[in-house]
C-alpha positions in Angstrom: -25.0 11.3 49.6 -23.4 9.8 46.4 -24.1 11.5 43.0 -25.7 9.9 40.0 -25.6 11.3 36.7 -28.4 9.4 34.0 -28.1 10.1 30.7 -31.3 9.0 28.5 -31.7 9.8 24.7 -35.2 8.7 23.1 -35.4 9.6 19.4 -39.0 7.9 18.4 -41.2 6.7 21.0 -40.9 7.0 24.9 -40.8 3.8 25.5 -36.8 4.6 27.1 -37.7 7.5 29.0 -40.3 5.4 30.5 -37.9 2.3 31.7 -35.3 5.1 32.7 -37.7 6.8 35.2 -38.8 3.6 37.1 -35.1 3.0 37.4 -34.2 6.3 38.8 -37.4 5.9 41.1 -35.6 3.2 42.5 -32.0 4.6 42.6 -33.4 7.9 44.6 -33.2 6.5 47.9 -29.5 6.0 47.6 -28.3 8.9 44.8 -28.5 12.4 44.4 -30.0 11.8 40.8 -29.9 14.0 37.9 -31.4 13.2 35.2 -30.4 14.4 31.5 -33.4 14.5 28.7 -31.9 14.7 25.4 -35.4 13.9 23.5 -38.4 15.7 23.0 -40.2 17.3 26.3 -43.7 15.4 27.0 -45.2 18.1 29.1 -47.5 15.8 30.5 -45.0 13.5 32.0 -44.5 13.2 35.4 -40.6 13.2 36.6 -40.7 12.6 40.4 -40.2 15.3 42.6 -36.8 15.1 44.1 -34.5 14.9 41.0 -33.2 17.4 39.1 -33.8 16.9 35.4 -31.8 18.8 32.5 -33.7 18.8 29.0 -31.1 19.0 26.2 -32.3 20.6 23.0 -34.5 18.0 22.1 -33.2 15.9 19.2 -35.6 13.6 17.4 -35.1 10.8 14.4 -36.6 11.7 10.9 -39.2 9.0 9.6 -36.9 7.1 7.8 -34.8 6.5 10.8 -31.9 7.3 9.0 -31.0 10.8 10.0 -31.0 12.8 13.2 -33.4 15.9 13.6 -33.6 19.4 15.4 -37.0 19.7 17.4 -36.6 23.4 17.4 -36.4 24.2 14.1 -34.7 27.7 14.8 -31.6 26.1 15.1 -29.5 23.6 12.7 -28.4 20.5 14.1 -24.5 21.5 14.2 -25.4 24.1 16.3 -27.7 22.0 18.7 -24.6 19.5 18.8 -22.0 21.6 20.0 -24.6 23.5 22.5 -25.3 20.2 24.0 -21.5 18.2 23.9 -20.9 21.4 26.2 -23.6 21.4 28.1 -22.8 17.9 29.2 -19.3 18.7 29.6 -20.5 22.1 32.3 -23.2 19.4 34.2 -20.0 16.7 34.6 -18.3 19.4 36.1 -20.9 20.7 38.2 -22.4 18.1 39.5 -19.2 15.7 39.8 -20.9 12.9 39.8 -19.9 9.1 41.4 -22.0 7.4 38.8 -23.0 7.9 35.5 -25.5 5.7 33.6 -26.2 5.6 30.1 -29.2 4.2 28.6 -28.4 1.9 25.5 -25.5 3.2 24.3 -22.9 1.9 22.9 -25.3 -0.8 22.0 -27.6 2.3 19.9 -27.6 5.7 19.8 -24.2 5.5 17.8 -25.1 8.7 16.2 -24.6 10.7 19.8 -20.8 9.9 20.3 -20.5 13.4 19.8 -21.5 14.1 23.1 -21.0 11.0 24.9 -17.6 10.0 23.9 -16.3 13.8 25.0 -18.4 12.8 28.4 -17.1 9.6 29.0 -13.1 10.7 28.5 -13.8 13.5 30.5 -14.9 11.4 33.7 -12.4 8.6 32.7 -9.6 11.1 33.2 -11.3 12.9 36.2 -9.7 12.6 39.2 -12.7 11.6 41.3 -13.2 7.9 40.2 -16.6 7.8 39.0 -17.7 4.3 37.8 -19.5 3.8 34.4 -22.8 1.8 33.5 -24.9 1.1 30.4 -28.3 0.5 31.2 -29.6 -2.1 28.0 -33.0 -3.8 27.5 -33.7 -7.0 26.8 -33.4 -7.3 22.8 -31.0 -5.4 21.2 -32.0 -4.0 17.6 -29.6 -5.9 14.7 -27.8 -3.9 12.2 -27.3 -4.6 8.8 -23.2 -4.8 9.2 -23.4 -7.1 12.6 -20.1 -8.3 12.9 -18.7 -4.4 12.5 -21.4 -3.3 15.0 -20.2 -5.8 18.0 -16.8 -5.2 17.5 -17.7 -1.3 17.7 -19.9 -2.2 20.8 -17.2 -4.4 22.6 -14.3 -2.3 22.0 -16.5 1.0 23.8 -17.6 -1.0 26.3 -13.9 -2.5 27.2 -12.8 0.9 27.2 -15.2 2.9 29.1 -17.5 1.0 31.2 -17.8 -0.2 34.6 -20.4 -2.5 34.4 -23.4 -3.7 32.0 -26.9 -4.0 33.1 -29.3 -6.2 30.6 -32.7 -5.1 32.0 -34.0 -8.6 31.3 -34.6 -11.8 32.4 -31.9 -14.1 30.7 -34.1 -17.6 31.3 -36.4 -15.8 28.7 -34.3 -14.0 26.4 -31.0 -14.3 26.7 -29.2 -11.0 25.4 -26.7 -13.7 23.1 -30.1 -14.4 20.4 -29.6 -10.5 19.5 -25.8 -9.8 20.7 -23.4 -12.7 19.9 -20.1 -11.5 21.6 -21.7 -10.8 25.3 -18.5 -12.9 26.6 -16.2 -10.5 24.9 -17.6 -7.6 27.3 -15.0 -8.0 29.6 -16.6 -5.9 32.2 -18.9 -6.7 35.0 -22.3 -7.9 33.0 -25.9 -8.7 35.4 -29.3 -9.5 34.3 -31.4 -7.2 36.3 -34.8 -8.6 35.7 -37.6 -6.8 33.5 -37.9 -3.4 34.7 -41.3 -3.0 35.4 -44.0 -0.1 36.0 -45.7 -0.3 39.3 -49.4 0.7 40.2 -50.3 3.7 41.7 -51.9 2.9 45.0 -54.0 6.2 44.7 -53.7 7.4 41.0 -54.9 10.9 40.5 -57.8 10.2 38.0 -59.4 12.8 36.2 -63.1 12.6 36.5 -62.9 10.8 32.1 -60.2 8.3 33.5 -62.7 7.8 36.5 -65.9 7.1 34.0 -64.5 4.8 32.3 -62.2 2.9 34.7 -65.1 2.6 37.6 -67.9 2.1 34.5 -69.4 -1.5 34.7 -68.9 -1.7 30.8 -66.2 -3.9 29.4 -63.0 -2.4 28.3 -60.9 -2.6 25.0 -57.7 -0.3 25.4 -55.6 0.7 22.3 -52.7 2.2 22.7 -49.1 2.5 20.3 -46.5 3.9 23.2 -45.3 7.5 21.4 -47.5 7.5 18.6 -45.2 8.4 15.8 -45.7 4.9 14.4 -48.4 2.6 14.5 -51.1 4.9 13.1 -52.1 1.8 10.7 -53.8 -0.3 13.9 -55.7 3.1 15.1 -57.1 3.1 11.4 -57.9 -0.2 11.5 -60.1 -0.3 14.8 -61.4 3.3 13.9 -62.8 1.5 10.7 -64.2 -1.2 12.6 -66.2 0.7 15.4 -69.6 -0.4 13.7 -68.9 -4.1 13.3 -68.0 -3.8 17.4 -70.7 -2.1 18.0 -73.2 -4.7 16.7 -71.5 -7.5 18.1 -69.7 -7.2 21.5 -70.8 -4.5 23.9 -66.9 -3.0 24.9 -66.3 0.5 25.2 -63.0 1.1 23.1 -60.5 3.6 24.5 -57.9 4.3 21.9 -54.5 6.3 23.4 -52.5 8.3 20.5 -49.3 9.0 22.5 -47.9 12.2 22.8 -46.1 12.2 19.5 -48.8 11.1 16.8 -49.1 13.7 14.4 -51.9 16.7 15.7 -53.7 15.9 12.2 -53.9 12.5 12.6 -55.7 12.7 15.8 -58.0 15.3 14.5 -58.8 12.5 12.0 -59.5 9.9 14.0 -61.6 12.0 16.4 -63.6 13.8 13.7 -64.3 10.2 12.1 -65.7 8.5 16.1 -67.6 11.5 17.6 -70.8 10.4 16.6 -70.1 7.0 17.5 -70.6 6.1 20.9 -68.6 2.8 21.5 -65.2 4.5 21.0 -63.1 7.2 22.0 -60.0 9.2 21.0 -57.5 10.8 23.2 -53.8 11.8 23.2 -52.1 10.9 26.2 -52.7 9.5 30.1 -50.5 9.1 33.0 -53.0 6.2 34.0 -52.6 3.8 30.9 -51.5 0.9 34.1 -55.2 1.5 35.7 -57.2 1.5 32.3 -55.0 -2.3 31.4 -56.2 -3.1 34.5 -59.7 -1.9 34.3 -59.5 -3.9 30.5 -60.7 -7.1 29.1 -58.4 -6.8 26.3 -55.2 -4.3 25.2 -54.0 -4.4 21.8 -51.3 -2.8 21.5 -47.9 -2.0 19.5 -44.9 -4.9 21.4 -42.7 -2.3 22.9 -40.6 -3.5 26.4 -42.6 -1.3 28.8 -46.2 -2.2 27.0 -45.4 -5.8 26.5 -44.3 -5.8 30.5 -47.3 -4.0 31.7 -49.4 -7.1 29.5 -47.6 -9.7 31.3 -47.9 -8.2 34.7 -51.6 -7.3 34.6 -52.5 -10.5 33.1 -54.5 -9.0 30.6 -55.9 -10.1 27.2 -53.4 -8.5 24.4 -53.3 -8.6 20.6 -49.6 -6.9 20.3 -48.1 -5.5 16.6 -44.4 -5.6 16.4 -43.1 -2.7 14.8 -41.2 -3.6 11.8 -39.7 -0.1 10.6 -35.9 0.3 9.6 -35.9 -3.6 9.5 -36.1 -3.6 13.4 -36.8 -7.3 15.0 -36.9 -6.1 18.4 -40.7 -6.1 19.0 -41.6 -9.2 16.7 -38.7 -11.3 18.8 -40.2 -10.5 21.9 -44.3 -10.9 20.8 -43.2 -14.3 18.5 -42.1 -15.7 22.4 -44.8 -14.7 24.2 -47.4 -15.5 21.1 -45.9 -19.2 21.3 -46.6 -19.7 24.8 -50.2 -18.3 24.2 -49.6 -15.6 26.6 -50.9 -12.6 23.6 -51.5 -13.0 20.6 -49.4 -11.6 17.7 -50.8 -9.2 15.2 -49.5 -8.7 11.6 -50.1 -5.7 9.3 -52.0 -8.4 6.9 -54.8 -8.7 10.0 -55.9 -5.1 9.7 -58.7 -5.3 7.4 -61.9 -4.8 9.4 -63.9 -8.2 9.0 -60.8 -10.1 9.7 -59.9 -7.7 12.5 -62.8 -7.3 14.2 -63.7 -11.2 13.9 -60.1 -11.9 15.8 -60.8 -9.3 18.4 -64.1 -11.0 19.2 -62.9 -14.9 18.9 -59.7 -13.3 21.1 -62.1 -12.1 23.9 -63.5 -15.6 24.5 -60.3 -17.0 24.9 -58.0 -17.0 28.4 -54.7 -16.4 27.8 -51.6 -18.0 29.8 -49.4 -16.7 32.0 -45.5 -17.2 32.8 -43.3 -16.4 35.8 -40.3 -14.2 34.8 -38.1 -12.0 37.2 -39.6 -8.6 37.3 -37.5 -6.8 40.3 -35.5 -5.1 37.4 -36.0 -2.2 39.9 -35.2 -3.2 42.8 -32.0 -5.2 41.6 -30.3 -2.6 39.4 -30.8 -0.2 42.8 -28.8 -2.8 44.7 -26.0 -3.0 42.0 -25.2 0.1 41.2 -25.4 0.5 45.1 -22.9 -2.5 45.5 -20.6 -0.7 42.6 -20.5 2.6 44.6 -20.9 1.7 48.2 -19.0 -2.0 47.8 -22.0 -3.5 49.9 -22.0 -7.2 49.5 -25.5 -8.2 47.8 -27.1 -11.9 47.7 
């Protein structure tokens, strides 16, 4: 069986680790996949059984999004650097893969070519060809010196890569509104589709998942992906839990994400226990079933949130995260809020009255739905397939 190596670096949310895993699910049947973590461990996600997955020493992103951080704090960043360039270098050698895929770089995580540009001349000037990939979503983030960024991008790309996989659907955003020189890329470049979470047939629910999800009272979920940004919406809906409770009879299920702050959730929890219309928790493997279960999601605009919207069809109120000057999320919810499939929040909405009155105008309201290629899955499987194996594919 041919060998896979995935590389996949998340820094603030988990929102990359997330799209990475449905691809690997769906490169499994073909590849001996091993998977490389180089952000923080969520001990509570679920890798499938099958692969062998390598956690770097997690590295993280400080608040500012400006500098690179140690998780473990025993050891200084220089230190956790070289340990993992190496590291790398031992698992290329080791494994010998056919294929390696790299999630978003060189289109981001510019700050880890000191591991990655060591791996990449090292399988370059292997002498088992091994073909090259970057795996890209949809939008990519803009930088504040554009025209230096895309030559730095194209010149990385027409050095080292293989092939480019844009994990989108280009009839609805076509990479070009966020990347101008996509015909300078000289290699092989395919629109995969959206890559999309699929249901569980049988989800292992815990019996609180179960109360809820089976409970003939209407749902509001909030969730914001990681949880290290966002905490401004939980505040928000936290404050408004009486003004619900008068006036529309929804249970609310707020989701923190694994990486909101421990005292932030201890505030939010202390400040709803006595209130019996809303609830606090960290983390579930199950967030599909409960936006399923729901009569409305509001949510932060993140790829693999946004997609699990469109694909349940359900009520959403998103908040594009605007940190670092990012326009990823607000170009991706401003499309979908003009073709009145959610509805786009802004950080001048949360104020309880006005919040609360949208959420309940919102609920009355059916939203519209739009076709878009979501075999992202199922497509990148078959070209990276075609790459390796030289199949033909339609």
């Amino acid at each position: 069986m041919k060998k896979l190596l995935f590389y996949c670096q998340h820094i603030l949310g988990m929102g990359h680790l997330v799209r990475s895993m449905e691809i690997v699910r769906g490169l499994m049947q073909d590849f001996q996949v091993c998977f490389i973590n180089g952000g923080q461990v969520i001990q509570e996600f679920e890798f499938p059984s099958g692969i062998e997955v390598v956690n770097l020493p997690a590295i993280k992103t400080d608040s500012e999004f400006k500098q690179l951080e140690v998780v473990d704090t025993s050891l200084s960043l220089a230190e956790v650097q070289e340990f993992r360039k190496n590291k790398l270098l031992k698992i290329a050698d080791e494994f010998q893969p056919d294929v390696l895929m790299i999630e978003l770089f060189p289109f981001g995580r510019g700050k880890f070519s000191f591991e990655l540009i060591p791996l990449l001349e090292k399988l370059r000037a292997s002498e088992k060809p091994v073909k090259i990939v970057s795996s890209l979503r949809d939008i990519v983030v803009t930088k504040t010196n554009q025209e230096k960024y895309e030559e730095k991008v194209c010149r990385l790309m027409n050095q080292y890569f293989d092939m480019l996989l844009i994990h989108g659907d280009q009839n609805f955003v076509p990479l070009d509104e966020s990347f101008e020189r996509i015909n300078d890329i000289e290699c092989e470049t395919k629109y995969t589709g959206y890559v999309v979470q699929k249901p569980q047939v049988n989800p292992e629910l815990t019996k609180e998942d179960k109360d809820i999800i089976d409970s003939e009272r209407p749902l509001v979920l909030v969730s914001i992906g990681g949880g290290r940004f966002g905490h401004e919406l939980i505040d928000c809906i936290v404050a408004s839990a009486d003004i619900f409770e008068e006036k529309i009879p929804h249970q609310i299920q707020i989701f923190t994400g694994p990486f909101a702050p421990q005292e932030k959730i201890q505030e939010w929890q202390s400040l709803t226990e006595n209130k019996s219309n809303i609830r606090v928790n960290r983390y579930t493997r199950n967030l599909l079933s409960y936006m399923q279960k729901a009569d409305l999601s509001i949510s932060m605009s993140g790829y693999n949130t946004t997609l699990n919207v469109m694909t349940t069809g359900v009520r959403a109120m998103i908040l594009p995260f605007k940190g670092n000057d990012d326009q990823e999320q607000r170009i991706r919810a401003s499309k979908l809020d003009n073709l009145g499939v959610v509805k786009m929040l802004d950080e001048s909405d949360l104020q309880p009255e006005i919040f609360a009155k949208q959420v309940i105008d919102y609920l009355a309201t059916e939203p519209n739905t739009i076709k878009f290629d979501a075999n992202g899955v199922e497509n990148t499987a078959a070209l990276i397939s075609n790459l390796v194996f030289k199949q033909k594919v339609a």
